[in-house]
N, C-alpha and C positions, 0 to 999 in steps of 0.2 A: 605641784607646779601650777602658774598662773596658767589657766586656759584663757586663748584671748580670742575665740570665738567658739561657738557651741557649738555640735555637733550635727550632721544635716540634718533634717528631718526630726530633732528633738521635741518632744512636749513631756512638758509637765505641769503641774498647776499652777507654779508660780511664775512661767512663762509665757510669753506672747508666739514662741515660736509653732510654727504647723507646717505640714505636710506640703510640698508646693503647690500639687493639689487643691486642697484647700481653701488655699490662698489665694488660688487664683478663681475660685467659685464666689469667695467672698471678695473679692475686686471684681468681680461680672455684679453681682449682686451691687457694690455702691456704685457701681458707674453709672446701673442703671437708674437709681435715685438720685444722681448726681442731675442724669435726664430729665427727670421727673420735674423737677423744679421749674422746667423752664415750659412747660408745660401749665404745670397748675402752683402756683405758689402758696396757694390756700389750704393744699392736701394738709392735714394734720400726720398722717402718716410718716411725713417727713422729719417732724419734728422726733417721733417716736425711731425710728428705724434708718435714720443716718448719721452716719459712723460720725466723730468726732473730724477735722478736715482742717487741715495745716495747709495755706496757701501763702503760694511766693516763700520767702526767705525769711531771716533770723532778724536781718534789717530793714525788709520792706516785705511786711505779708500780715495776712488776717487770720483770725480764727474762725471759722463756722463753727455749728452743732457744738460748743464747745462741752466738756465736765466740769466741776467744781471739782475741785480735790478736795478732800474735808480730812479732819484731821482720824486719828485713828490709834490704836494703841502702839506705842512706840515711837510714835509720830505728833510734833506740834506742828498748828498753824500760824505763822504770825499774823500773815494778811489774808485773811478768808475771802475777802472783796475782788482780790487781784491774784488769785491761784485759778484758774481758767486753762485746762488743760484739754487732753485727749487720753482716755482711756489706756493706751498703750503703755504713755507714762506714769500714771497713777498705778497702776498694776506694780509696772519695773519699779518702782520707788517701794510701794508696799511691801515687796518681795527681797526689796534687799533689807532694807531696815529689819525685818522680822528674821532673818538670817544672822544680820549683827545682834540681835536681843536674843538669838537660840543660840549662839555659838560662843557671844564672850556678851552674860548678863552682868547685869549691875550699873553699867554708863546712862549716863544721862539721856533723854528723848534725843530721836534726829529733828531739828527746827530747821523745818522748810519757812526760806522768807518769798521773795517778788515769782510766780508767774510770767502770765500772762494776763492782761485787761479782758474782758468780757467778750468784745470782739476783737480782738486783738491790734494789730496799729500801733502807732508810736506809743511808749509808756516809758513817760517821761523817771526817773533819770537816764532811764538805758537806751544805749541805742539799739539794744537786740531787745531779745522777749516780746517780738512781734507775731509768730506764728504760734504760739502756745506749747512751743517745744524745750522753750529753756529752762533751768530752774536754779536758783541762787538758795545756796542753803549753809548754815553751819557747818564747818568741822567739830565733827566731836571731841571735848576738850574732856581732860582730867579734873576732878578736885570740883567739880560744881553739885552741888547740892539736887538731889530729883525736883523736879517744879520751880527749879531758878531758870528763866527762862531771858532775864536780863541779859545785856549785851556783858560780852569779855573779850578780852584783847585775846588775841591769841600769840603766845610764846612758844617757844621749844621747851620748855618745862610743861606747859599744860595741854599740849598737841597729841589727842587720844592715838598715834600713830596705826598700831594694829586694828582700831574699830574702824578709822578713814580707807586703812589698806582693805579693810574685808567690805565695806560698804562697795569698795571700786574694783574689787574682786566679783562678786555679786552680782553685779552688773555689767563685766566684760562678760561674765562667763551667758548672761541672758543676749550677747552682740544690743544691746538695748541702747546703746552710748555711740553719737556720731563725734561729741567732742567734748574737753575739759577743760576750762582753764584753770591755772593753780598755779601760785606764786612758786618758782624754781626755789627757794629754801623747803615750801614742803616737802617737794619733791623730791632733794635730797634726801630729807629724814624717811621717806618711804623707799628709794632707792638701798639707803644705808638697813633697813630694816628688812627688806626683800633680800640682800645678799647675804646678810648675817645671820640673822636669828632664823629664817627661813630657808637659807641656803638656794636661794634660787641661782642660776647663770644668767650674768648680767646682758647676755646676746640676746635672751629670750624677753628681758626688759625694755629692748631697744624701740617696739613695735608700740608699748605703753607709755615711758616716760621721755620726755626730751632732756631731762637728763640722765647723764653728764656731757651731752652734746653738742651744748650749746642753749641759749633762752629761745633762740630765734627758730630753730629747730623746727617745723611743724609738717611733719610725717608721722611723728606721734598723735596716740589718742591725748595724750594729758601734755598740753602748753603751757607755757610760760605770759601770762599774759597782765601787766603793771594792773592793780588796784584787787589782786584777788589774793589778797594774806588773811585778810579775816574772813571770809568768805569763798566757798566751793560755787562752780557756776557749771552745771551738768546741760551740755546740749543732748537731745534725745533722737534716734533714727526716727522712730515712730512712722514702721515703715507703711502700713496701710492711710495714717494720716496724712501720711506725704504723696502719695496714690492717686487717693479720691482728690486732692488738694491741684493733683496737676491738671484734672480736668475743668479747674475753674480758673480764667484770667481773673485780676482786680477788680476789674470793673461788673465781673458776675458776681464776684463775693460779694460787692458792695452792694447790690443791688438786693439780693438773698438777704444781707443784714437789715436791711431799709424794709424790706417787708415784714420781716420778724419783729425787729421793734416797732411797725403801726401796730403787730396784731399784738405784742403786749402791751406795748404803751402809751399808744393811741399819737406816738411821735416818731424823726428821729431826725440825724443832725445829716448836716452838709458843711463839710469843710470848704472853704472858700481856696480857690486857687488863684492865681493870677491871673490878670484880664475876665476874671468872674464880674458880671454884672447884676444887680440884685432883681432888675428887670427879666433877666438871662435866666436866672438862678427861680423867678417862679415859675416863667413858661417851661423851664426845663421840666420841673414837677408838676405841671399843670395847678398853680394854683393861685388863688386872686394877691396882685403886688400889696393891695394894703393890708390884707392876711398877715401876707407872710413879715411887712414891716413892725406891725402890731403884736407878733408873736415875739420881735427879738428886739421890744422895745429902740424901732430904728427911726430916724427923723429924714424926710425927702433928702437933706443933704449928709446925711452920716457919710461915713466913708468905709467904704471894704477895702480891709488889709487882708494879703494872702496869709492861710492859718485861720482866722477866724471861724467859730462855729456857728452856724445858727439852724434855728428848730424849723423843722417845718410839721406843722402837726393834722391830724385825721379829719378838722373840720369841714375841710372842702373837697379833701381826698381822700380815697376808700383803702387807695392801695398803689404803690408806684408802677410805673410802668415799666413795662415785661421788654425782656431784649428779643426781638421779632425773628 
């Protein structure tokens, strides 16, 4: 039978779960790095020994300290550029996929597609995949050839059912999954597959699918949610990222990313908001108006529209300024 959460105090190696103990040794430990920062922003330390950090929401949040997720055996990358995660998730992904490849071989790789952006923030198509928690990925289909990594429709004839049901098996039973969306026909065929060939009782299903109870439904882990037939879209707990993540407003995440990009790349941006003035906009960063015009190829009367990016870079400045 489907477990739809692990058991307390569980560990094993292909889990994040530990002792609460533990847990809580390692949240005293990034709080206090969380600290640290605001103190010296230059420690290199930080850059080494701070957890990966999901701040704000699904729709409006950042990434710190992010991981690259790369790819692995059993595992393609499509966008290596914009996979920007947090350790928690790369693990839970890792550990299920090598579950679906030790329990029913032969199917084709899992292709993970969109992430998260590098520091997370809007990523344009989506309006989520802003904290580095979500991830859009294939359904494993039938009938495709190993290394065809090209796009396919997905049908009910080629809908690998039992590899999708053990991939979201795998990952209830890690509690590693805060949410799903997935089109209510697949859902069916996983419902239809769970009570028959598996023999599960459909009461014990009620906590995992929204159906047959409706699309609207969302007390379940797995939604119904329009534009997600060809595509799985896994939100992640990622519960230490979400942790260290609440001890920073926006305005400290943003200010943590603005130091990290001087020290790798001698830049970084500012998004223009309304009522921004580009007069405003250098004393804010301390640094000379025709600098900063000259950097973003601007003319005394250009005009700033809210959304706009522009650079401000290491020439005149060492390093932004600290929140006091």
């Amino acid at each position: 039978m489907l477990a739809l959460a692990a058991p307390a105090g569980a560990t094993t190696p292909d889990r994040l779960f530990q002792p609460a103990g533990t847990w809580a040794l390692v949240a005293r430990a990034a709080t206090l790095l969380a600290d640290t920062w605001r103190v010296d922003l230059d420690d290199p330390w930080l850059d080494f020994l701070h957890p990966a950090t999901a701040v704000g929401e699904a729709k409006d949040g950042r990434l710190l300290y992010p991981v690259a997720m790369t790819p692995s055996p059993g595992i393609y990358l499509r966008n290596p550029d914009e996979s920007w995660t947090t350790s928690e998730v790369i693990v839970a992904l890792r550990a299920a996929a090598k579950r679906v490849r030790d329990e029913l071989p032969g199917g084709f790789d899992l292709v993970l597609g969109d992430f998260s952006l590098r520091k997370g923030g809007r990523f344009r198509p989506h309006s989520t995949h802003q904290n580095g928690l979500d991830v859009d990925l294939r359904y494993y289909q039938t009938g495709i050839e190993p290394g065809d990594y090209s796009y396919h429709f997905v049908t009910e004839a080629n809908f690998d059912t039992p590899r999708v049901w053990l991939l979201l098996t795998a990952l209830v039973e890690m509690d590693a999954l805060d949410r799903v969306f997935m089109d209510v026909r697949h859902q069916r065929r996983l419902y239809r597959y769970a009570t028959g060939e598996l023999g599960l009782n459909p009461d014990d299903l009620k906590p995992l699918l929204s159906y047959p109870h409706g699309r609207a439904r969302k007390d379940a882990l797995v939604v119904h949610v329009r534009g997600h037939h060809n595509h799985l879209h896994l939100r992640f707990r990622a519960p230490l990222a979400r942790l260290v993540g609440g001890l920073y407003s926006q305005d400290e995440a943003l200010l943590v990313q603005r130091a990290q990009d001087l020290d790798e790349f001698g830049r970084f941006e500012h998004v223009v908001r309304r009522g921004d003035t580009l007069g405003a906009i250098a004393a804010q960063h301390d640094v000379d108006l025709d600098d900063l015009r000259r950097w973003n190829r601007l003319g005394k009367r250009s005009v700033l529209r809210p959304g706009k990016v522009l650079v401000v870079r290491r020439d005149t400045q060492e390093r932004v300024a600290r929140i006091p």
